[in-house]
MARMILO-660050 format. One record per residue (C-alpha): residue number from 1; chain; z, y, x. Coordinates in pm, 1 decimal. Each point is the difference from the previous one (the first is absolute). Layout:
BEGIN
NUM;A;Z;Y;X
...
//
This chain:
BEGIN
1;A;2169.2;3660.1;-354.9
2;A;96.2;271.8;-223.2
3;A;24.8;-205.2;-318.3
4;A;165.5;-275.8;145.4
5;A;259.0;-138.6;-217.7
6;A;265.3;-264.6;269.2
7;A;149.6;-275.3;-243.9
8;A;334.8;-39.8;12.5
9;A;166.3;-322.3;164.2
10;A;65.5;-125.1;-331.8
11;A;-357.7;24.7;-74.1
12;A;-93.3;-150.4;273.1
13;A;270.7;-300.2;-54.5
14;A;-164.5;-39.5;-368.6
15;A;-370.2;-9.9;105.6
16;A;116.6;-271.4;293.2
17;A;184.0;-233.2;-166.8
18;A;-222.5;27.2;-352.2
19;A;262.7;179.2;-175.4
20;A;-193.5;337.9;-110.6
21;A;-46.2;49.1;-342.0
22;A;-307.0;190.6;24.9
23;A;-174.9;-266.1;234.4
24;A;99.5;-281.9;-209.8
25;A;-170.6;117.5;-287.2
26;A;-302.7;55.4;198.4
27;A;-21.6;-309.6;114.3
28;A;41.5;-129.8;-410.7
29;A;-290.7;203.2;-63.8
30;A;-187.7;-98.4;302.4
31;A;72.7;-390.8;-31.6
32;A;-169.2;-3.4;-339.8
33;A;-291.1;138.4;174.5
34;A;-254.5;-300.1;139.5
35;A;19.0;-129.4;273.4
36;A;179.3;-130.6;308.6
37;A;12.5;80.7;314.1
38;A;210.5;306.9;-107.6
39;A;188.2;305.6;225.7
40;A;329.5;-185.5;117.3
41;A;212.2;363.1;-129.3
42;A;-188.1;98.7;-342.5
43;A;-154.4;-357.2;-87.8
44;A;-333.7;210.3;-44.8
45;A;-311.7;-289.9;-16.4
46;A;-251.1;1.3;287.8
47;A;-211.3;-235.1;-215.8
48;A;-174.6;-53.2;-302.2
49;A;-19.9;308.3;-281.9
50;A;303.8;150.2;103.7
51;A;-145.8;47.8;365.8
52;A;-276.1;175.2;-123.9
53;A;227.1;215.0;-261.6
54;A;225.1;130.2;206.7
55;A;-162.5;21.0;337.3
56;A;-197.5;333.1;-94.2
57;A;392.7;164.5;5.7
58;A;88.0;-150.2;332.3
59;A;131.4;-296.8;-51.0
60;A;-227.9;-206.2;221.2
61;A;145.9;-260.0;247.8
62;A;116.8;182.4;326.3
63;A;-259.6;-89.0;315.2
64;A;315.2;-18.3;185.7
65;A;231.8;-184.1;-169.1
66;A;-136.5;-207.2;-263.2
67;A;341.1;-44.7;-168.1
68;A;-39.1;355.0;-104.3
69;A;-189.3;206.0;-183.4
70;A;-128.3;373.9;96.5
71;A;191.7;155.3;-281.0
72;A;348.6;-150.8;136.9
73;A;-54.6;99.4;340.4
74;A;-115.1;367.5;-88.6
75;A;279.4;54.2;-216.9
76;A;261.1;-141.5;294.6
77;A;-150.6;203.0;266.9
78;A;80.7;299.9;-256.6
79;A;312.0;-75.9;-77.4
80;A;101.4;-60.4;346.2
81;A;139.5;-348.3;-29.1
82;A;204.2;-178.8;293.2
83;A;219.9;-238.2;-26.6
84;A;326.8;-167.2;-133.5
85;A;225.2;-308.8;75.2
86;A;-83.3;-224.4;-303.4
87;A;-10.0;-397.1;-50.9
88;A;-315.5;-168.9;204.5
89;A;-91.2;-353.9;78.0
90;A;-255.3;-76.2;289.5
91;A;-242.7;-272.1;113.5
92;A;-36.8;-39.9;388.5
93;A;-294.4;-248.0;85.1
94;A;-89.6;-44.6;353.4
95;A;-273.6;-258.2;222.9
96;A;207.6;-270.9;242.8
97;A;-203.2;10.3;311.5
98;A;-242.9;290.8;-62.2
99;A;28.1;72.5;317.7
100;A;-106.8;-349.7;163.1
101;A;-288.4;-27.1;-269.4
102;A;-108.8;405.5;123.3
103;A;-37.6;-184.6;335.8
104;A;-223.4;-247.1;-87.3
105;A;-224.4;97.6;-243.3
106;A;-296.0;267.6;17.6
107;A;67.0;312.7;-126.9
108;A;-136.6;-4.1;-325.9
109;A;91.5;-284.9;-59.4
110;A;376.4;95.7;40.0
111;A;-79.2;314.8;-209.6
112;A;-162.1;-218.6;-289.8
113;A;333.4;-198.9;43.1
114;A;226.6;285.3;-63.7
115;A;-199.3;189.0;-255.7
116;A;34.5;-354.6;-208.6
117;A;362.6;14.4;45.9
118;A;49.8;422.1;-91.0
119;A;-239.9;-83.8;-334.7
120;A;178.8;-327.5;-102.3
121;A;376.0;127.8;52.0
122;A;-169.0;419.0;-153.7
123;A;-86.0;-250.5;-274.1
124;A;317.7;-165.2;-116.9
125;A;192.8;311.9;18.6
126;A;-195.2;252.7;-175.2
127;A;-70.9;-324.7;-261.1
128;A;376.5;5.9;-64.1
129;A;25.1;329.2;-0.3
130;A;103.1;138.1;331.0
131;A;-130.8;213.9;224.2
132;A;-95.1;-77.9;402.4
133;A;202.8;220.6;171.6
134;A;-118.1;-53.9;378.3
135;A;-262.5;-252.7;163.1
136;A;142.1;12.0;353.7
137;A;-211.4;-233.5;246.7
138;A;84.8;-358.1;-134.9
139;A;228.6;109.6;-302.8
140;A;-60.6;115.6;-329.5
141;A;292.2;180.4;-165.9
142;A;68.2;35.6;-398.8
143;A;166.8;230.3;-205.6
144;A;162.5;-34.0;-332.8
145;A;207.1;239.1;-181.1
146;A;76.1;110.2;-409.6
147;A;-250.6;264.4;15.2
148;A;-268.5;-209.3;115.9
149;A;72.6;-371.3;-47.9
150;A;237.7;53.4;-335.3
151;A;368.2;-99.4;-13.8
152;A;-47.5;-363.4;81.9
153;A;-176.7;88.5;353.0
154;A;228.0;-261.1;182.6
155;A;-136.9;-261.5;-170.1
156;A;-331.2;190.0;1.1
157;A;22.8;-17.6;410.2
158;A;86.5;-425.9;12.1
159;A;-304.3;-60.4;-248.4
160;A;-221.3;222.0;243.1
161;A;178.5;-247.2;320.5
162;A;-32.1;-331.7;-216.3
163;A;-404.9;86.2;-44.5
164;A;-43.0;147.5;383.0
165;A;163.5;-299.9;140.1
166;A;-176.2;-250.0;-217.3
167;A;-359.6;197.3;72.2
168;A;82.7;-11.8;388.7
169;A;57.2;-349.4;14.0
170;A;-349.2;-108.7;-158.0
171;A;-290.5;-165.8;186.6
172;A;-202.5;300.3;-85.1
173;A;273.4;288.0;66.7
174;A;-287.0;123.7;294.6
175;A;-281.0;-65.4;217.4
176;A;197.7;-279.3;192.3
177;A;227.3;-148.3;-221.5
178;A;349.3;68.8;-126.1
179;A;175.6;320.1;90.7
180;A;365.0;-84.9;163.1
181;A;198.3;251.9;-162.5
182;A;424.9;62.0;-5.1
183;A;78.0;217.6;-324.2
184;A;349.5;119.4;-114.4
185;A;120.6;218.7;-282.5
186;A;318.5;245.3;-50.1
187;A;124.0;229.9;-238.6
188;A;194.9;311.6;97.4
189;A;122.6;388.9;-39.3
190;A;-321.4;185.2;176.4
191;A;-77.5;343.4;72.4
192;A;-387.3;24.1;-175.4
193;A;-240.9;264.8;42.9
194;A;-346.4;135.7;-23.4
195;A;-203.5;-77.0;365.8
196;A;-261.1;267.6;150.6
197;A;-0.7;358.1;115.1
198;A;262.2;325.8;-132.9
199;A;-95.4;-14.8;-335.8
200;A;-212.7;-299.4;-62.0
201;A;54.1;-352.2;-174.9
202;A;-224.6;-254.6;137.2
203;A;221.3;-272.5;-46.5
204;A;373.8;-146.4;-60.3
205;A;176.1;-119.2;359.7
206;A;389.9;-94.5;-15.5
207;A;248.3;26.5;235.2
208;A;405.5;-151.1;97.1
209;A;137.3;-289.6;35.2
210;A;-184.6;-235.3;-263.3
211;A;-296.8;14.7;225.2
212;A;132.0;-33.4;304.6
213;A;228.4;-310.9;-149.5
214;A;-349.1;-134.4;-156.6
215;A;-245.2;38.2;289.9
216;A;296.0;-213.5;181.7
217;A;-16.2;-272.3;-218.2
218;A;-373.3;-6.2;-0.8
219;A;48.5;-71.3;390.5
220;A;251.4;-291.0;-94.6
221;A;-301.8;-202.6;-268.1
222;A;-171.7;-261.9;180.2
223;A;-370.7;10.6;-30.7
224;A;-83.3;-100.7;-348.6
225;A;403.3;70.9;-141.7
226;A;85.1;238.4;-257.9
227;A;352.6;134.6;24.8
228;A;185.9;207.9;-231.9
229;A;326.0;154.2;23.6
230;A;259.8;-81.0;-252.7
231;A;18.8;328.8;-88.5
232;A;-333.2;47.6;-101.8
233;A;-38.7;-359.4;-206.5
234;A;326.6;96.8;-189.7
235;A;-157.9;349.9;-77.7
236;A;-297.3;-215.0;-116.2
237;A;189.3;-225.6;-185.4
238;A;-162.4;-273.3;175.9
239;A;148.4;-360.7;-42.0
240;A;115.2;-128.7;337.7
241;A;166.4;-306.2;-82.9
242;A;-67.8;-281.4;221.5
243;A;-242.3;234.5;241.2
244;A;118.5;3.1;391.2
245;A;175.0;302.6;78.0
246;A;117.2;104.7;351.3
247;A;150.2;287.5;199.8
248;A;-226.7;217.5;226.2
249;A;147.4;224.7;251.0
250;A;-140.6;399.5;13.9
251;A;-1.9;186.7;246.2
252;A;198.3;310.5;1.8
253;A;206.8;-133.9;-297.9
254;A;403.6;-155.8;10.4
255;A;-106.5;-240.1;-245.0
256;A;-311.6;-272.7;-40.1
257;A;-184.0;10.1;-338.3
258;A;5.5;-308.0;-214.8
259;A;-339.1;-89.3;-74.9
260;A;-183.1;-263.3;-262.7
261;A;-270.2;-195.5;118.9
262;A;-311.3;7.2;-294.0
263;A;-236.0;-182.9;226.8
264;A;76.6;-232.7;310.6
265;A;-198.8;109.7;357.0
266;A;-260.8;-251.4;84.0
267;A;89.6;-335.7;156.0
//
């Protein structure tokens, strides 16, 4: 595009981690505005008056990412945004035995059973302010970062785990009962860019070793145990007195990752 205008990294770095000036006092001006849900980037309302003000210059909630709104992703596809290595935390959630329970029940029954889980664990994180980065089979994966979640987004990412986990283990979690779930946190360095084709922003997808490292301590939670690395609950500032903590090996790493134990796997 001829008027095409790339930001520069530092740009980029500021709109990512919450930092740019000009975005933060959108979102003052938009936050006033009634009402929640609201654009994860430019807080602009998707509800209530505001909706209705502002939606007429295209600031309506994007059909494809509803953490978004269509202004935000316009204006990043024109400015040709990427990516850049900033702070992230991320939720891994995944079913124990998925693939025993595909086995034996119908097929839409076993769809019913999943969609329950992707809409309870879509839920929690885009209630604390995340955004779901991938729903891949049996796991739903969030995303928190400054830009999005705000500068507390570690703490932002355990609230969104605490609720998931507690909403998984209910009696009414889906169709047939309680959904057995193993959930871990982790906070890291991550290399965080815009998804979708040369030139588009459909979404927000990160990349390095923070998700590798988290996805393998997801494997590690029992079914119905929420794990959190130490990294990511001193990030949070999360009190950890007294709570188990033990060492979890990763694979493809020299060292094991100390992790905090927020909720016990079931008996």
């Amino acid at each position: 595009m001829a008027d095409r205008v790339e930001l520069t990294r530092e740009e980029v770095r500021a709109v990512m981690t919450g930092e740019s000036p000009g975005l933060a006092r959108t979102r003052r001006l938009f936050r006033a505005l009634p009402s929640s849900p609201r654009c994860k980037l430019c807080a602009a309302p998707f509800g209530g008056l505001g909706a209705l003000a502002l939606k007429p210059a295209g600031y309506g909630q994007s059909p494809g990412n509803p953490a978004l709104c269509m202004k935000c992703v316009i204006v990043l596809r024109k400015k040709g945004l990427t990516g850049v290595e900033i702070p992230v935390s991320l939720l891994f959630s995944d079913i124990r035995g998925s693939t025993a329970m595909g086995e034996h029940m119908h097929p839409s029954e076993f769809y019913a059973f999943l969609d329950r889980f992707y809409r309870l664990a879509a839920g929690a994180i885009l209630a604390h302010d995340g955004v779901v980065d991938k729903i891949v089979g049996d796991e739903v994966i969030g995303l928190f970062f400054g830009g999005i979640s705000g500068p507390q987004h570690a703490a932002a990412a355990i609230f969104a785990a605490v609720d998931l986990a507690a909403l998984a283990a209910r009696s009414d979690a889906s169709p047939s009962g309680p959904i057995r779930v193993g959930t871990a946190v982790h906070t890291g360095e991550a290399f965080v860019g815009a998804t979708g084709p040369a030139g588009t922003v459909n979404d927000f997808t990160a990349l390095g070793d923070p998700v590798n490292t988290a996805a393998r301590l997801a494997s590690a939670a029992g079914a119905g145990e929420l794990i959190v690395s130490v990294a990511a609950a001193e990030a949070a500032g999360t009190l950890t007195d007294g709570l188990p903590r033990r060492m979890v090996d990763i694979r493809g790493r020299s060292q094991p990752i100390e992790v905090v134990v927020l909720r016990p796997a079931e008996p």
